[in-house]
N, C-alpha and C positions, 0 to 999 in steps of 0.2 A: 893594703891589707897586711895584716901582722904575718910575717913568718911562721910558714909550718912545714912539720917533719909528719908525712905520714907512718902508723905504726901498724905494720902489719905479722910481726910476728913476736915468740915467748924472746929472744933475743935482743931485738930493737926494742921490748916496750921496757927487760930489763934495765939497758941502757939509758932510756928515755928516763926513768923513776930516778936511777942514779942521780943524773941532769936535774932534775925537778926538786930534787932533795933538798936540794944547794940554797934555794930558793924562802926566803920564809913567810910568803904569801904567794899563791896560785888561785886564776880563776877554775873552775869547773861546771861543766853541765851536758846532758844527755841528752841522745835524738832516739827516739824509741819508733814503735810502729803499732801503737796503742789503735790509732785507725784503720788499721787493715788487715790484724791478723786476731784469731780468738783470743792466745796466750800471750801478751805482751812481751814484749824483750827489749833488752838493750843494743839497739843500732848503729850507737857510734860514741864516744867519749870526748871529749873536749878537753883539752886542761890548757890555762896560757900561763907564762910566765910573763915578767914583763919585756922577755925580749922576745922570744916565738913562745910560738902555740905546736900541740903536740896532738894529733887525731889517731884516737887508736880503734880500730876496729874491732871490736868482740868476736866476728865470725871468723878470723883467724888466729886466734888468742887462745893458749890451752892455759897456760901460768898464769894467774891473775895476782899471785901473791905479792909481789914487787909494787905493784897499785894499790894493792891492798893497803900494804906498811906506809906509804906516802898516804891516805886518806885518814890512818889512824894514828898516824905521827901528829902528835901533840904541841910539835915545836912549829907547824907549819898552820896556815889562814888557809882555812880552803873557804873562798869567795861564790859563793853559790844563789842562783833567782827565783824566788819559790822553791824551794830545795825538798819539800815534803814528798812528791814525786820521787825523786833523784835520791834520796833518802831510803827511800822503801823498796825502790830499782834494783840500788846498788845492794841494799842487803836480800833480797831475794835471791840473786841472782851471782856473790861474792863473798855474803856472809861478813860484809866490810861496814863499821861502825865507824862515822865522821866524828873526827875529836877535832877541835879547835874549827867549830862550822861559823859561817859568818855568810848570814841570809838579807839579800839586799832587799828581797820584799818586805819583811819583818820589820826590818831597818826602817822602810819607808812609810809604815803605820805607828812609829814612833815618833816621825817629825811631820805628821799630819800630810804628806800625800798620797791627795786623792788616785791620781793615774799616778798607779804601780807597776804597770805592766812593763816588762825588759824594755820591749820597742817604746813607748814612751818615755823613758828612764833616759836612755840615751840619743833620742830626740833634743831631750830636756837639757842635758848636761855635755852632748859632743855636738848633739847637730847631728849627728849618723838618724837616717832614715834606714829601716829596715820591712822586709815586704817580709806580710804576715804569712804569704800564701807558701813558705816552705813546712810551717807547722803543720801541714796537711800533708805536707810529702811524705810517700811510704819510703822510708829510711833503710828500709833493709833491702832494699836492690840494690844490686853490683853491676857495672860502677858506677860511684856519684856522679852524678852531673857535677861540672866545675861552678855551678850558679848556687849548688847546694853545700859542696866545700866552702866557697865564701861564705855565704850564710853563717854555718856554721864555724868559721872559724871567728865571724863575725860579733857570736854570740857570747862568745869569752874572754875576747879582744880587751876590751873598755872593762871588766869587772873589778878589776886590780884597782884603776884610776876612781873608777865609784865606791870602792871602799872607802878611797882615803876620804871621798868627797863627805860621805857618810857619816865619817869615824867624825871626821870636825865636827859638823853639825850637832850628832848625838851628843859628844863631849862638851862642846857647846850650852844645852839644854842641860847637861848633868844627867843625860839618860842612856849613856853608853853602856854602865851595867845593868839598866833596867833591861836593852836591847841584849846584852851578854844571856840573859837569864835565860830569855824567850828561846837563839840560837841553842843551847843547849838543852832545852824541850826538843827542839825541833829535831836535834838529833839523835832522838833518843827513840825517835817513831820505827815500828816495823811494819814488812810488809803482812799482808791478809788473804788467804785466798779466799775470794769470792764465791769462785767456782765450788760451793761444797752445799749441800741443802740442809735448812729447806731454804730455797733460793728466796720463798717471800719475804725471810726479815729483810733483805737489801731493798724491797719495791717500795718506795714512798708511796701512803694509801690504802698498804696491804693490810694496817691495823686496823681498818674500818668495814673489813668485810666478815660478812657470817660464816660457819666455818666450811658451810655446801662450798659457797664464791672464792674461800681460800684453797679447796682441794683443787677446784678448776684451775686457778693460778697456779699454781703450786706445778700441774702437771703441764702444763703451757709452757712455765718456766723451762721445765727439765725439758721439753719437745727444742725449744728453743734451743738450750744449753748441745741439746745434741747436736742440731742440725747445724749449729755454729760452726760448733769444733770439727765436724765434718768436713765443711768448706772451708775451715781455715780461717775466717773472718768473725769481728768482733759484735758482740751480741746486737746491737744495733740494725746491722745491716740486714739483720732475717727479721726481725719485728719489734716493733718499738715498747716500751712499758705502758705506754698510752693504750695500745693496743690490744695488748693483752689482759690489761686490766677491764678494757669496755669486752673485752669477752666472756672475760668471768665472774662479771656480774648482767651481762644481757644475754649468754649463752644463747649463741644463736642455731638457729636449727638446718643451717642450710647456708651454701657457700653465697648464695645468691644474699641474702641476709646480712652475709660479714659485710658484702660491697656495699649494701644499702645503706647500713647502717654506719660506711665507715669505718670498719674494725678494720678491714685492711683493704688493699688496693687490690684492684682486680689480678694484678701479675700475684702479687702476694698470695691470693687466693689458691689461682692458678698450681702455683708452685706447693703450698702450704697448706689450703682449706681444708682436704682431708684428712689430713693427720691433726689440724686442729679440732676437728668433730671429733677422732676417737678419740681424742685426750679428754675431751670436756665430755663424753660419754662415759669414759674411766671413772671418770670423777662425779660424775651424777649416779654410776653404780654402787659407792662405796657405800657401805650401811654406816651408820650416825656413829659407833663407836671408831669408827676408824680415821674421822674427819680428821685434819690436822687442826690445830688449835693457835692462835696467835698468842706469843707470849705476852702476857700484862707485868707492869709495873705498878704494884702498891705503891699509890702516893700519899702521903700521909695528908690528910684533913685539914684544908683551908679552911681555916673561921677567919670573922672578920676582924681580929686581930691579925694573925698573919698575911692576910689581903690587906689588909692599911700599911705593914711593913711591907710589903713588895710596892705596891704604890710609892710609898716614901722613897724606898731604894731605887726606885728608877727614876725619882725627880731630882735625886740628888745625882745618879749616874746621868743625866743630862747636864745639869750645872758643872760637875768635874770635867764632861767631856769637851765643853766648851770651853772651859779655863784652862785644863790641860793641851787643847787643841789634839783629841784622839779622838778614835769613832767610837761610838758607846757599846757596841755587841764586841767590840776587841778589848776596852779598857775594863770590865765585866757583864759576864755574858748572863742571859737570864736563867737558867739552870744554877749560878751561883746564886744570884738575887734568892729564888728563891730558897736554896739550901738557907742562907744566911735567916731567911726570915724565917722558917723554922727551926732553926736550933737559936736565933737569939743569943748571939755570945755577948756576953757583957764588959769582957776586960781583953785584954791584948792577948792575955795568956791563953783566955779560951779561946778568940781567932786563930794563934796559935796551932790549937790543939784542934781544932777542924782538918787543916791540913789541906783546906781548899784553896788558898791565894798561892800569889807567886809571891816572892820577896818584894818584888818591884810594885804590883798592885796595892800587898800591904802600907808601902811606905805611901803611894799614890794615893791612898782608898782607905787606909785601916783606921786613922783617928777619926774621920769624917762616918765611914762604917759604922763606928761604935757610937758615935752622937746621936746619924739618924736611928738608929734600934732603940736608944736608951733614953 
C-alpha cells in the first residue's frame, strides 16, 4: 500500500497542499455518505502523489482554502474517476473549481472501453482487485476501520500510473484533445439542490400523470422529504419512487390496501400509512385551480421530412460509431440528432452557429453531418 499521512487538522492539511504543490500531476477522489445520511457530504478526501497519498478528513478541517488553490492551480493534473460526483461535492461544499481535471472514465469512452468502472480499470492494467463492498460503507464514522483506509488509499494509488497509460493510448488515436475538450465540460458542472419543490420534476414518470395524480405526488414527495430529513437518512430508505408514484395514481383508501396492492410493505405501512392517507387526502381536496401542473416542452412539429433526417442521422451515428470504435449515445446523443434535423444547417458556418457540437464531435461528425442532411 502507498504511503499515507493522515490530515486531521487547518495546519497539517496546510503543510500537506505545500507538499502536493511541488507535484505536477496528483490523483484525487471522495468518500462521501450519499447512503446513509439525507444531506450528503464529504467524508474523506484522497489525493496521491506519486510517492504517498494524503487523507484529509473534512470533519476536522475549518480552512479548506490551501486545497482549494492546489485543485484550481492550473499548473497541476488532477487525475480523477467519474469525477461529475466529485466535481459537484467539492463545489458545494468549497466553492472549488478543478482546472487542469483529467477524468479516467471519460478517457476510457474515447478508447472504446466497455468496463469503465475504477475496480475494473485496475484489475485490467495492475492486477489489483478491489472489494466493491466499502462503496456502501457509511464514511462518516470515526474511526475508519484500517480495511476502509486501505480501500481508500487504494483508490488513488494507481491514478497517476493510469493516466500516463491513458495519455499514450488517447495520443496514440490522435484523440487526446478530443479527450481534453470533454475533461474541461466536465469540470465546469455545478452542484443542484434537489431538495427544493416541486420535487416531481426530479420523478422519472411524473410527466405522465393528470394533474389530481401530480398533487398526490407532489405531496408524498414533501411527506417524504420530511420524514427523511427527520431521521437523517437518504430519501430511499423511507419509500421508494416506485412507490409513491403507484400511490398517486391508485390512491388508496386504507393502509390494508397499500400492503395489498404493494405500495408499501407492511412495516412501511406501519411506520408511514397514515400520514400517507392524509397527504393523498390533502391532495384530493385541493379544488382544480390549484392543481400543480407539469411543465411542457413545446416541441417543434415532426414532419416526414424531419423524421427521415433523424432516421438518416442515426444510421450514420451507427456507421461512425463502429468506425470510430465509440458508443453512439456518447459520440451524439439523440436530443442533438434531433436539434440537427430541425434546424438543417447546410454549411460549417451554420453548424457553427448552432453551438451544439463540441470541437471534437465537429471534427468526428461535422463533414459526415452535413452530407447526411444535404
Amino acid at each position: 500500500m502507498l504511503q499515507f499521512t493522515f490530515i486531521e487538522s487547518d495546519a497539517d492539511l496546510a503543510d500537506a497542499c505545500a507538499q502536493i504543490s511541488k507535484y505536477p500531476i496528483i490523483g484525487v477522489d471522495l468518500e462521501a455518505d450519499s447512503m446513509h445520511s439525507f444531506k450528503e457530504k464529504i467524508c474523506l478526501i484522497q489525493i496521491a502523489t506519486n510517492d504517498e497519498a494524503f487523507l484529509v478528513d473534512p470533519f476536522t478541517i475549518d480552512l479548506f482554502s490551501p486545497l482549494v488553490e492546489v485543485l484550481e492551480n492550473p499548473e497541476i493534473i488532477k487525475v480523477f474517476h467519474g469525477a461529475d460526483f466529485d466535481v459537484r461535492s467539492l463545489d458545494r461544499e468549497m466553492g472549488a473549481r478543478i482546472n487542469n481535471l483529467f477524468d479516467t472514465e471519460i478517457a476510457c469512452r474515447f478508447l472504446n472501453v466497455r468496463e469503465r468502472g475504477l475496480a475494473a480499470l485496475l484489475k485490467d492494467h495492475f492486477d489489483v482487485d478491489v472489494d466493491k463492498k466499502f462503496q456502501k460503507q457509511d464514511w462518516s464514522k470515526r474511526p475508519l476501520k484500517s480495511d476502509m483506509i486501505a480501500y481508500s488509499v487504494g483508490d488513488v494509488a494507481h491514478l497517476i500510473a493510469l493516466h500516463a497509460r491513458l495519455v499514450a493510448r488517447l495520443s496514440a488515436m490522435g484523440r487526446l484533445h478530443w479527450a481534453k475538450e470533454e475533461f474541461d465540460a466536465q469540470a465546469k458542472v455545478r452542484y443542484e439542490n434537489n431538495h427544493v419543490p416541486p420535487f416531481f420534476r426530479k420523478i422519472k414518470g411524473a410527466g405522465k400523470l393528470d394533474n389530481r395524480s401530480l398533487a398526490v405526488l407532489e405531496n408524498l414527495l414533501a411527506l417524504r422529504m420530511e420524514l427523511a430529513e427527520k431521521k437523517d437518512v437518504p430519501l430511499f430508505k423511507i419509500m421508494s419512487n416506485q412507490s409513491l408514484l403507484a400511490m398517486a395514481t391508485g390512491r388508496p383508501k386504507s393502509p390494508e390496501e397499500m400492503v395489498a396492492k404493494k405500495m408499501l410493505s407492511r412495516r412501511q405501512v406501519q411506520m408511514y400509512g397514515h400520514l400517507c392517507r392524509k397527504a393523498i387526502a390533502r391532495a384530493m381536496a385541493l379544488s382544480h385551480k390549484d392543481l400543480p401542473a407539469y411543465p411542457r416542452t413545446v416541441m417543434p412539429r415532426k414532419n416526414p421530412e424531419v423524421m427521415a433526417r433523424i432516421t438518416a442521422l442515426k444510421k450514420m451515428r451507427e456507421k461512425k460509431s463502429d468506425s470510430l470504435g465509440m458508443e453512439p449515445g456518447f459520440l451524439i446523443n439523440n436530443a442533438t440528432i434531433m436539434a440537427l434535423a430541425l434546424e438543417r444547417p447546410v454549411t460549417r458556418a451554420d453548424l457553427d452557429a448552432m453551438d451544439l457540437l463540441r470541437n471534437w464531435q465537429k471534427e468526428a461528425l461535422g463533414d459526415v453531418v452535413l452530407e447526411t442532411l444535404n
